[in-house]
C-alpha positions in Angstrom: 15.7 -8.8 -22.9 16.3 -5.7 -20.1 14.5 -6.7 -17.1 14.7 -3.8 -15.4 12.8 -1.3 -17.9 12.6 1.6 -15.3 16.5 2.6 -15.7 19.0 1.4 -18.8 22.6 2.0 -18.4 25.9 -0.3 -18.0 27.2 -2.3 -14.6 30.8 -3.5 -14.3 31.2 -6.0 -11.7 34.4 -4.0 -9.7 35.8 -8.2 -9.2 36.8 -8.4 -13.2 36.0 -5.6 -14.8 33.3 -8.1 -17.0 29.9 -5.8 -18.1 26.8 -7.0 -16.8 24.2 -7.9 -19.4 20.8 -5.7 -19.0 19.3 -9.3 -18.9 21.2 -9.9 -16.0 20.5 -7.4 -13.8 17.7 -4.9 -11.4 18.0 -1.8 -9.8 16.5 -0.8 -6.4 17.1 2.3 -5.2 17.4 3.4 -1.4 14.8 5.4 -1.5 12.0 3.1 -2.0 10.8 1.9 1.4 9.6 -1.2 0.2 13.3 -1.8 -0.8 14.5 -1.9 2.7 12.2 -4.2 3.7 13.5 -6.5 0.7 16.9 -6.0 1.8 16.1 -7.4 5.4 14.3 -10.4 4.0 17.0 -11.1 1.5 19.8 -11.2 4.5 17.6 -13.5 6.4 17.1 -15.8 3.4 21.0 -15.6 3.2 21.2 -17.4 6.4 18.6 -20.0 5.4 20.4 -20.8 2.6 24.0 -21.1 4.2 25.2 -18.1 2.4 29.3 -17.8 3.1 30.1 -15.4 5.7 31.6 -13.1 3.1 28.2 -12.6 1.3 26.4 -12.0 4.8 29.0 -9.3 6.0 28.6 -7.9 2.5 25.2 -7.5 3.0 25.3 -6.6 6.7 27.6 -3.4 4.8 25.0 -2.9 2.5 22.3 -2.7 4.8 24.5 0.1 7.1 25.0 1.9 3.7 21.1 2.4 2.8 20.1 3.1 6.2 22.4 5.8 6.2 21.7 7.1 3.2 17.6 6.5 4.6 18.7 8.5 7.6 20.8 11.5 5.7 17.6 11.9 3.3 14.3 11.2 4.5 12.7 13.6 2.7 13.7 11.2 -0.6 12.4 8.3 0.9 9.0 7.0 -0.7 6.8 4.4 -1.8 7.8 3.5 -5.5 6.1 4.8 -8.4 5.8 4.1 -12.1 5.3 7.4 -14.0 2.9 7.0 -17.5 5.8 6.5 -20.2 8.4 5.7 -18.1 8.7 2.2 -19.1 11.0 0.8 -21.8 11.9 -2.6 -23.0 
């Protein structure tokens, strides 16, 4: 089952090469203003958990990445939307 049914399309993690399963995976895009606010709570949830220091740099890069891309495009930037039809499953 896709879970995302907004987007379709094929992930390779860069670690193995392996393909990602559409059953396996989301996508948020910068864009969406809610998604920052997800991304903050997800790094802070990090810590809760005792995430390694690898994953909370990673993140911390992630986070610089969207918020300049945010910055660069805020013209882009927008409360998500679901067009009628756009869905598949």
């Amino acid at each position: 089952m896709r879970l995302d049914s907004k987007v379709h399309g094929t992930l390779v993690k860069n670690k193995d090469g392996k393909e990602i399963p559409e059953d396996e995976f989301v996508v948020f895009r910068p864009h969406d203003d809610a998604f920052w606010d997800a991304l903050c709570y997800y790094r802070n949830r990090l810590v809760v958990y005792n995430a390694s220091v690898a994953q909370l740099e990673a993140t911390d890069a992630l986070l610089d990445r969207v918020r300049a891309w945010r910055d660069s495009h805020p013209d882009r930037c927008k409360v998500a939307d679901v067009a009628l039809g756009e869905l598949r499953t």
